[in-house]
N, C-alpha and C positions, 0 to 999 in steps of 0.2 A: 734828594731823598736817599738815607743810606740803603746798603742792601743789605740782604739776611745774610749772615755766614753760613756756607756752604760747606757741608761736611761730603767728603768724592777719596775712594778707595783707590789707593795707588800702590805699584809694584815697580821691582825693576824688571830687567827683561828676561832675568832666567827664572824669576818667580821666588828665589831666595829670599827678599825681606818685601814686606807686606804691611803697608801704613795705611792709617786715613791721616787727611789731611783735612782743617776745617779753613777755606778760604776765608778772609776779613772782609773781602771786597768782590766775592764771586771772580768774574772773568775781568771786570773791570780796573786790577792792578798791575795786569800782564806786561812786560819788560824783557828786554834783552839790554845788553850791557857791554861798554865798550872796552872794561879792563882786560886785561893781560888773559886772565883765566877765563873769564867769560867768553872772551875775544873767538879764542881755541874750543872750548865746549860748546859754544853753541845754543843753547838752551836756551827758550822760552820761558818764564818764573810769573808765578802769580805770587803778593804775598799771603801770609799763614798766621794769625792771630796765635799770641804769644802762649804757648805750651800746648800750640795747634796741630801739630804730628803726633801721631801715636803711633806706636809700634804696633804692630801685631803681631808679628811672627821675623823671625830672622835678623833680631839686635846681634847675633855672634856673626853674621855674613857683614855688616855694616860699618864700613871703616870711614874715616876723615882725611882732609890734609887743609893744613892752614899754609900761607905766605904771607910773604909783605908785614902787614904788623901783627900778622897771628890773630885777632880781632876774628872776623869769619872763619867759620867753620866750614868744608863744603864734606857732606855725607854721598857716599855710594859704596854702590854693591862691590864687595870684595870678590866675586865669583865672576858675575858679567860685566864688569867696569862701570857700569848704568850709573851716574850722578842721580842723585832721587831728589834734595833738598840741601839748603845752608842755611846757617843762620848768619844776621844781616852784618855786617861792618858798620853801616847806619845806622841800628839802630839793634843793639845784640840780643834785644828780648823777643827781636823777633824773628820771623823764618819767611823763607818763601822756599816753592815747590816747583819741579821740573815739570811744567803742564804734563809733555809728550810720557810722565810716569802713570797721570791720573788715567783712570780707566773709562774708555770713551771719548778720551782728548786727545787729539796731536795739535801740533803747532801749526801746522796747514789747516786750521777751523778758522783761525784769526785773520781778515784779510790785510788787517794794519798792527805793526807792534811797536809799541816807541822805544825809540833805544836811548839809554843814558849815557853820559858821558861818566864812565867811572874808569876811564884814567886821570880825569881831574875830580875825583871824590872830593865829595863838601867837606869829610873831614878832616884830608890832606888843604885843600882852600877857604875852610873857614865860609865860602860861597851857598845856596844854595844848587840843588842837582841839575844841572844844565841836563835837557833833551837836545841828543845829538844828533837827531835823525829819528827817520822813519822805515821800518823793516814793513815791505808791502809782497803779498803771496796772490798772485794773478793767475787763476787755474790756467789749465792748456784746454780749448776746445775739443 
Protein backbone atom coordinates (compact mmCIF):
# COMPACT_ATOMS: atom_id res chain seq x y z
CA UNK A 1 0.00 0.00 0.00
CA UNK A 2 1.67 3.28 -0.98
CA UNK A 3 1.72 6.17 1.51
CA UNK A 4 0.60 9.76 1.31
CA UNK A 5 3.45 12.22 0.81
CA UNK A 6 4.20 14.12 3.67
CA UNK A 7 4.80 17.59 3.63
CA UNK A 8 7.12 18.50 7.55
CA UNK A 9 8.87 21.91 7.94
CA UNK A 10 12.49 21.82 8.14
CA UNK A 11 15.42 24.27 9.20
CA UNK A 12 19.04 24.38 9.81
CA UNK A 13 20.41 24.92 13.23
CA UNK A 14 20.78 28.58 13.23
CA UNK A 15 17.36 29.03 11.80
CA UNK A 16 18.98 30.86 8.52
CA UNK A 17 17.13 28.78 5.73
CA UNK A 18 13.72 27.41 6.25
CA UNK A 19 12.15 24.68 3.84
CA UNK A 20 9.36 22.20 3.57
CA UNK A 21 10.14 19.27 2.58
CA UNK A 22 7.33 16.82 1.04
CA UNK A 23 8.50 13.11 1.88
CA UNK A 24 7.52 10.45 -1.19
CA UNK A 25 7.50 7.65 1.19
CA UNK A 26 6.88 9.21 4.80
CA UNK A 27 9.55 7.69 7.17
CA UNK A 28 9.67 4.60 5.26
CA UNK A 29 12.65 5.74 2.79
CA UNK A 30 15.18 6.55 5.54
CA UNK A 31 18.99 5.61 4.83
CA UNK A 32 22.36 6.24 5.73
CA UNK A 33 25.12 5.71 3.40
CA UNK A 34 28.45 4.31 3.19
CA UNK A 35 30.27 6.92 0.66
CA UNK A 36 33.00 8.95 1.39
CA UNK A 37 30.88 12.03 2.17
CA UNK A 38 28.08 10.31 3.81
CA UNK A 39 30.51 8.29 5.54
CA UNK A 40 31.85 11.70 7.55
CA UNK A 41 28.38 13.56 7.66
CA UNK A 42 26.60 11.41 9.19
CA UNK A 43 23.18 12.03 8.41
CA UNK A 44 20.09 10.19 8.37
CA UNK A 45 17.98 11.11 4.68
CA UNK A 46 14.46 10.36 3.82
CA UNK A 47 13.87 10.65 0.16
CA UNK A 48 11.89 13.98 -1.26
CA UNK A 49 9.52 13.70 -4.35
CA UNK A 50 10.94 15.54 -7.27
CA UNK A 51 10.69 19.61 -6.93
CA UNK A 52 9.80 18.48 -3.09
CA UNK A 53 11.93 21.19 -1.25
CA UNK A 54 10.74 24.55 -1.04
CA UNK A 55 12.50 27.21 0.06
CA UNK A 56 10.99 29.51 2.32
CA UNK A 57 13.15 31.77 3.66
CA UNK A 58 17.08 31.88 3.43
CA UNK A 59 18.04 30.64 -0.50
CA UNK A 60 21.18 33.56 0.06
CA UNK A 61 22.49 31.53 3.31
CA UNK A 62 22.19 28.19 1.21
CA UNK A 63 25.44 26.95 -0.44
CA UNK A 64 26.32 23.46 -2.29
CA UNK A 65 29.37 21.40 -2.80
CA UNK A 66 29.55 18.52 -5.37
CA UNK A 67 32.56 15.66 -5.88
CA UNK A 68 33.39 12.73 -7.46
CA UNK A 69 31.25 13.01 -10.71
CA UNK A 70 29.62 16.37 -9.71
CA UNK A 71 26.25 14.46 -10.46
CA UNK A 72 24.87 15.28 -6.52
CA UNK A 73 24.46 18.11 -5.21
CA UNK A 74 24.70 18.34 -1.16
CA UNK A 75 22.85 21.81 0.05
CA UNK A 76 23.71 23.48 3.62
CA UNK A 77 23.67 26.39 5.66
CA UNK A 78 26.42 28.63 4.93
CA UNK A 79 26.19 30.28 8.49
CA UNK A 80 25.91 27.03 10.72
CA UNK A 81 27.52 24.27 8.53
CA UNK A 82 23.93 22.25 9.03
CA UNK A 83 23.64 19.95 5.62
CA UNK A 84 19.71 20.19 5.20
CA UNK A 85 19.32 18.26 1.66
CA UNK A 86 20.96 16.85 -1.79
CA UNK A 87 19.97 15.80 -4.63
CA UNK A 88 20.28 12.22 -5.62
CA UNK A 89 23.36 10.90 -7.86
CA UNK A 90 20.72 7.96 -8.37
CA UNK A 91 18.45 9.41 -9.57
CA UNK A 92 19.02 13.66 -9.98
CA UNK A 93 15.23 14.50 -10.17
CA UNK A 94 15.24 13.72 -6.99
CA UNK A 95 16.25 14.80 -3.42
CA UNK A 96 16.35 13.40 -0.08
CA UNK A 97 16.27 15.37 3.22
CA UNK A 98 18.49 15.45 6.44
CA UNK A 99 15.62 13.91 8.95
CA UNK A 100 17.60 15.39 12.25
CA UNK A 101 16.59 19.05 9.91
CA UNK A 102 12.84 18.21 9.93
CA UNK A 103 10.99 19.74 12.75
CA UNK A 104 10.16 17.20 15.49
CA UNK A 105 12.51 14.46 13.89
CA UNK A 106 15.99 13.28 15.08
CA UNK A 107 17.70 10.35 13.96
CA UNK A 108 17.44 8.75 17.39
CA UNK A 109 13.22 8.08 16.62
CA UNK A 110 14.50 5.41 14.21
CA UNK A 111 15.37 2.30 16.15
CA UNK A 112 16.76 0.60 12.78
CA UNK A 113 18.33 2.39 9.53
CA UNK A 114 19.50 0.65 6.51
CA UNK A 115 22.75 1.71 5.35
CA UNK A 116 23.67 1.40 1.59
CA UNK A 117 26.62 0.71 0.06
CA UNK A 118 27.37 3.77 -1.81
CA UNK A 119 31.05 3.39 -2.19
CA UNK A 120 30.08 0.77 -4.67
CA UNK A 121 27.12 3.01 -6.34
CA UNK A 122 24.93 1.23 -9.00
CA UNK A 123 25.99 3.81 -11.16
CA UNK A 124 29.70 3.43 -10.82
CA UNK A 125 28.54 -0.87 -11.10
CA UNK A 126 26.02 -0.90 -13.48
CA UNK A 127 24.62 -3.36 -9.99
CA UNK A 128 21.67 -2.78 -8.33
CA UNK A 129 21.99 -0.77 -4.52
CA UNK A 130 23.62 -3.44 -2.28
CA UNK A 131 22.31 -2.72 1.64
CA UNK A 132 25.32 -2.78 3.60
CA UNK A 133 24.30 -3.10 6.81
CA UNK A 134 22.07 -2.04 9.50
CA UNK A 135 22.46 1.22 11.75
CA UNK A 136 20.47 0.16 15.02
CA UNK A 137 19.87 3.12 18.10
CA UNK A 138 19.20 1.05 21.49
CA UNK A 139 18.18 3.68 24.19
CA UNK A 140 20.10 3.63 27.50
CA UNK A 141 17.88 2.66 30.52
Amino acid sequence: MATTPRIMAGRCHCGAVHFEATLSDGFNSIIRCTCSYCRMRGAVVAAVEAGGIKLVSGADALTSYRFNTGVAEHFFCSRCGIYTHHQRRSDPNSYAVNVACLDGVSPFDFPEVPVIDGVNHTKDTGKPTRRAGTLRFIAAD
